[in-house]
C-alpha positions as CSV (number, residue, x, y, z in Angstrom):
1,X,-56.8,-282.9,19.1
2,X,-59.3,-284.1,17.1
3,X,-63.2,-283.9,18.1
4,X,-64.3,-288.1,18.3
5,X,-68.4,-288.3,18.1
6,X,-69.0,-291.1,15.7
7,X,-67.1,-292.8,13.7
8,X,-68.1,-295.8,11.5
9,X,-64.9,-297.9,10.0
10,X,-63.3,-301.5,8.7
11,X,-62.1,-303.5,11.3
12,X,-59.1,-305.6,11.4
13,X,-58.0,-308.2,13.9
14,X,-54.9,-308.7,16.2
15,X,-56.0,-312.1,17.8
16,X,-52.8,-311.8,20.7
17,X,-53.4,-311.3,23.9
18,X,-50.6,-309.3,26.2
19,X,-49.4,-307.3,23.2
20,X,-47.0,-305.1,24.5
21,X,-46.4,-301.7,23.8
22,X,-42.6,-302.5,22.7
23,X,-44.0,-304.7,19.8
24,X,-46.9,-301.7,19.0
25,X,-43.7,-299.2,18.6
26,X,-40.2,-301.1,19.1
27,X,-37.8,-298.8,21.4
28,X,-35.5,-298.1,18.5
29,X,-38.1,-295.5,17.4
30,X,-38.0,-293.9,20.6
31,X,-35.4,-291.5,20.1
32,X,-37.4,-289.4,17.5
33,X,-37.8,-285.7,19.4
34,X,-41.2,-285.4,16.9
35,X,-44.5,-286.5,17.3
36,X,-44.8,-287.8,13.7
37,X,-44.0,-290.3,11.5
38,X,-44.6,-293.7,13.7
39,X,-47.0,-295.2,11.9
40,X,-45.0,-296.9,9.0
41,X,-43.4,-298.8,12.3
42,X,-46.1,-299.6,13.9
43,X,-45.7,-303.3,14.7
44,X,-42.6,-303.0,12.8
45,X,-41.2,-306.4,14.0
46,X,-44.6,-308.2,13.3
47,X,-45.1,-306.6,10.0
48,X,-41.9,-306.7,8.2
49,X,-39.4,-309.5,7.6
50,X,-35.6,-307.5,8.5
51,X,-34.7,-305.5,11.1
52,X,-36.2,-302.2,11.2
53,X,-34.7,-299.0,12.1
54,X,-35.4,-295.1,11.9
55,X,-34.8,-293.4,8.7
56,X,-34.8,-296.9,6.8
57,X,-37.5,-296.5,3.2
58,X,-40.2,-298.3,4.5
59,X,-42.0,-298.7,1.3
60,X,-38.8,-301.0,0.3
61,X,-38.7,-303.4,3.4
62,X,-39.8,-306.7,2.3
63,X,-43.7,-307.6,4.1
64,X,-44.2,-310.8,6.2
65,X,-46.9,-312.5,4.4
66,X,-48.0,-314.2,8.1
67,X,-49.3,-311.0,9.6
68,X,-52.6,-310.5,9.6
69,X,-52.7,-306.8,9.6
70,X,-50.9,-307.0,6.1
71,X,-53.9,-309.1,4.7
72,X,-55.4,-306.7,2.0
73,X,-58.6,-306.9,3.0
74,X,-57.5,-305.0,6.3
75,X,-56.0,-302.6,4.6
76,X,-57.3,-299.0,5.3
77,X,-59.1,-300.4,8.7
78,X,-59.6,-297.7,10.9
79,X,-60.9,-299.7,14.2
80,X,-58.4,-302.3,15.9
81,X,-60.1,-305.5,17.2
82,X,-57.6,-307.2,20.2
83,X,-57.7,-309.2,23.5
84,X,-56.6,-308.7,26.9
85,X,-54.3,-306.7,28.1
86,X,-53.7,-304.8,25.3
87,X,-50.7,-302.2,25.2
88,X,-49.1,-303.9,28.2
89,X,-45.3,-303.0,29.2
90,X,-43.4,-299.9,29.6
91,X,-44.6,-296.7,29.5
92,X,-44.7,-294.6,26.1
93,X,-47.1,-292.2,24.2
94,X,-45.5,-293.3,21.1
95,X,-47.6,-296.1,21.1
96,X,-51.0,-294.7,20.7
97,X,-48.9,-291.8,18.3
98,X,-48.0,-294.7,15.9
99,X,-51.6,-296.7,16.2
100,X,-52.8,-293.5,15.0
101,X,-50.2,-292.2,12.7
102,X,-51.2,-296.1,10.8
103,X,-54.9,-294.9,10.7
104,X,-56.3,-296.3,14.0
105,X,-59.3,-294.2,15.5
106,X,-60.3,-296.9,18.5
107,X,-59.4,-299.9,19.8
108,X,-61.8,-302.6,21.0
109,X,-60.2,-305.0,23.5
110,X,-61.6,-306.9,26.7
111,X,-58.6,-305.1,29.0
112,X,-55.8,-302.5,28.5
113,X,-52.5,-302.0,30.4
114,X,-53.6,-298.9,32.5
115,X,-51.2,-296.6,31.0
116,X,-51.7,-297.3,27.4
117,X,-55.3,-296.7,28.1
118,X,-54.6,-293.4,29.8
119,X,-52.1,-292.4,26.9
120,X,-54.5,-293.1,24.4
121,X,-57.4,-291.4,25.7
122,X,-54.9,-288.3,26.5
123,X,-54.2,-288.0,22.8
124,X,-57.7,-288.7,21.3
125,X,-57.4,-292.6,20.1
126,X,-60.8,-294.0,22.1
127,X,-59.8,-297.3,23.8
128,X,-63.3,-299.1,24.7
129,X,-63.5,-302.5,26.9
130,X,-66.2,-304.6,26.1
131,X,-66.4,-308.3,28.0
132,X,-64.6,-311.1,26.5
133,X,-67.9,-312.9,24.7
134,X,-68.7,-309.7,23.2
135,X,-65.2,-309.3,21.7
136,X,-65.3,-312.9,20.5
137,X,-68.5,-312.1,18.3
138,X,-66.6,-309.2,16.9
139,X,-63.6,-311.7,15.9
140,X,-66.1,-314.2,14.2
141,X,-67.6,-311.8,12.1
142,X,-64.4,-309.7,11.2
143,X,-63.3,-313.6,10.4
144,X,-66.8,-314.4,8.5
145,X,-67.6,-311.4,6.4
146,X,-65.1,-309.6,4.5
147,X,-65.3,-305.9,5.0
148,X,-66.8,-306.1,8.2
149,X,-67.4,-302.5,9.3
150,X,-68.7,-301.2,13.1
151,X,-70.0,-298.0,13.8
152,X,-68.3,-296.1,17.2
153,X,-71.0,-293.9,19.0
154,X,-69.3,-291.9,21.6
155,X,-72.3,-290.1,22.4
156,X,-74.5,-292.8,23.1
157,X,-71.4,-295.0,24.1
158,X,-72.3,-297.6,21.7
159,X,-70.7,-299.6,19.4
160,X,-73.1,-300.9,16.7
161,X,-73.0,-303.7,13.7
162,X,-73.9,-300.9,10.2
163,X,-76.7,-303.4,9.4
164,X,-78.2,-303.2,13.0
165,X,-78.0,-306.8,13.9
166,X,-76.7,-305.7,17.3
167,X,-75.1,-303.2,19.7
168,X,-73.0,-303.5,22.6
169,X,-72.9,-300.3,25.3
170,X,-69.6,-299.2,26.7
171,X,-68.8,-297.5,29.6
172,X,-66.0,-294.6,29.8
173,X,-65.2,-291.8,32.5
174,X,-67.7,-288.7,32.4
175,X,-64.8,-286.4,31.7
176,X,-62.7,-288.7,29.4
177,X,-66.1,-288.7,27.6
178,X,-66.3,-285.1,27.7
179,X,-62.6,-284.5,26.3
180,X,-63.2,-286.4,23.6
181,X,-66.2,-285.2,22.2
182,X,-65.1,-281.9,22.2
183,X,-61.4,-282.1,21.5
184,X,-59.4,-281.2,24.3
185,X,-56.3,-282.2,25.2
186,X,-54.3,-280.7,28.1
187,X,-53.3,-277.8,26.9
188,X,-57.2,-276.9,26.0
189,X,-58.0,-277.5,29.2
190,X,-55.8,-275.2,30.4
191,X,-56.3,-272.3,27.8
192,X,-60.0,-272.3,29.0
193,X,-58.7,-270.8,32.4
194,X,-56.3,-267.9,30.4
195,X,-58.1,-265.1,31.8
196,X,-58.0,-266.4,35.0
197,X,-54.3,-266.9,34.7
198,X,-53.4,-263.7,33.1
199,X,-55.0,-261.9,36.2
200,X,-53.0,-263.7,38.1
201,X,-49.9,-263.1,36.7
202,X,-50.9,-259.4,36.3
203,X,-51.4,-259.8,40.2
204,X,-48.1,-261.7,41.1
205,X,-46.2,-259.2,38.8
206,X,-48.1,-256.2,40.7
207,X,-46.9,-257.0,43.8
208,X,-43.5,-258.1,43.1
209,X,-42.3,-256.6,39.4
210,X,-38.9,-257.4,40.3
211,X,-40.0,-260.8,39.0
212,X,-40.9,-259.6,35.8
């Protein structure tokens, strides 16, 4: 996965608090094998005014005017601003897949459900909790100033206003930190320890090569 140090975007709102993941990706995506293509779906039920299904032309489905997200001025926002309990509900990496797949590098929220935020950090989209007044100054200025942009510091765990007027610390796990900086997933992790496992398969083999 991608390496995540800092990352300085447009912000957009989703002022809803318990959004679950079925309304992030609705279950009817689900049955896609691939790890692509989600993120014309994502909120598919908020976003669009029919019934969405998979292999429907997105680019012809008619846009509800009432969500926010749709506003053009959010349009290429890379940083999702939401409240509690964010990504609530059943359990499915499609959600952070599709959140990313529609240009989403982080996601600012008070709380998560615990397995979106273990998803997400698992495929490199940085979830960061930050208490509930410090969200709310993020709303008003995303509301008050059009193009409102924050800048992610991973390294210092910071996120910071572009024209310095303030920064907020975060805290994150050592290791998730770690992972994210330098782009592993669970498979790097693993690869790091090849030699080890090749001697041990060179061993096991060895010693019983009726195996092999």
């Amino acid at each position: 996965m991608d390496k995540f140090t800092v990352h300085t975007g447009l912000v957009a709102p989703m002022d809803r608090a318990n959004v679950d993941t079925d309304a992030i990706i609705p279950k009817q995506f689900l049955k896609s094998i691939k790890r692509t293509g989600y993120g014309p779906n994502c909120f598919d039920e908020w976003r669009y005014l029919d019934v969405g299904q998979p292999g429907m032309d997105n680019s012809k489905r008619p846009l509800n005017p009432q969500f926010v997200l749709n506003e053009q001025r959010f349009q290429g926002a890379s940083i999702l601003l939401a409240r509690q309990n964010f990504g609530c509900g059943s359990s499915r990496e499609h959600a952070p897949w599709a959140l990313q797949q529609n240009g989403y590098r982080v996601v600012i929220a008070p709380s998560f459900g615990d397995i979106f935020y273990n998803n997400s950090l698992n495929n490199g989209l940085l979830v960061i909790r930050l208490p509930d007044a410090q969200v709310d100054r993020l709303f008003h200025d995303c509301a008050a100033f059009p193009g409102f942009q924050l800048t992610v510091d991973l390294d210092q765990q910071v996120v910071r206003a572009t024209d310095g007027s303030f920064a907020f610390a975060f805290d994150i796990d050592a290791s998730r930190r770690e992972r994210l900086l330098n782009g592993w997933d669970d498979i790097s992790l693993t690869l790091k320890n090849s030699d080890a496992i090749r001697a041990f398969e060179a061993k096991h083999y060895a010693a019983q090569p009726w195996l092999a």
